[in-house]
C-alpha positions, 0 to 999 in steps of 0.5 A: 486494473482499475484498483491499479489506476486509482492507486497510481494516480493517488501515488502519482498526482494526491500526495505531495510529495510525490511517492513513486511506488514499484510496479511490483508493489502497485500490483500488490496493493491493487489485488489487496484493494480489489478483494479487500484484503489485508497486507502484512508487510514489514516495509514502508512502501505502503505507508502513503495510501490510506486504508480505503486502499490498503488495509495493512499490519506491519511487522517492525523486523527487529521485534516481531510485533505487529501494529496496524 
């Protein structure tokens, strides 16, 4: 809950603008930055939080390569 908050209120009140994420997407970076995980991901939803939340690799769909 408490990655959860952190998370939201990042989203919500420190980047500017604004950057609403889904309910579904703050619980997945919440797990991700409480067990200190990587997220693969091959969308931007993530872009916005810096890796102290979210370390992640995306995947461009279109090529199949990977970059951090």
């Amino acid at each position: 809950m408490e990655a959860y908050a952190e998370i939201d209120y990042f989203s919500e009140k420190v980047v500017k603008p604004a950057c609403q994420m889904g309910k579904n997407d703050m619980w997945i970076a919440a797990t991700v930055a409480s067990l200190n995980l990587w997220l693969l991901t091959t969308d931007a939803d993530f872009d916005h939080l810096p890796e102290r939340y979210v370390k992640r690799a995306k995947i461009e769909v279109k090529t199949g390569e990977t970059r951090n």
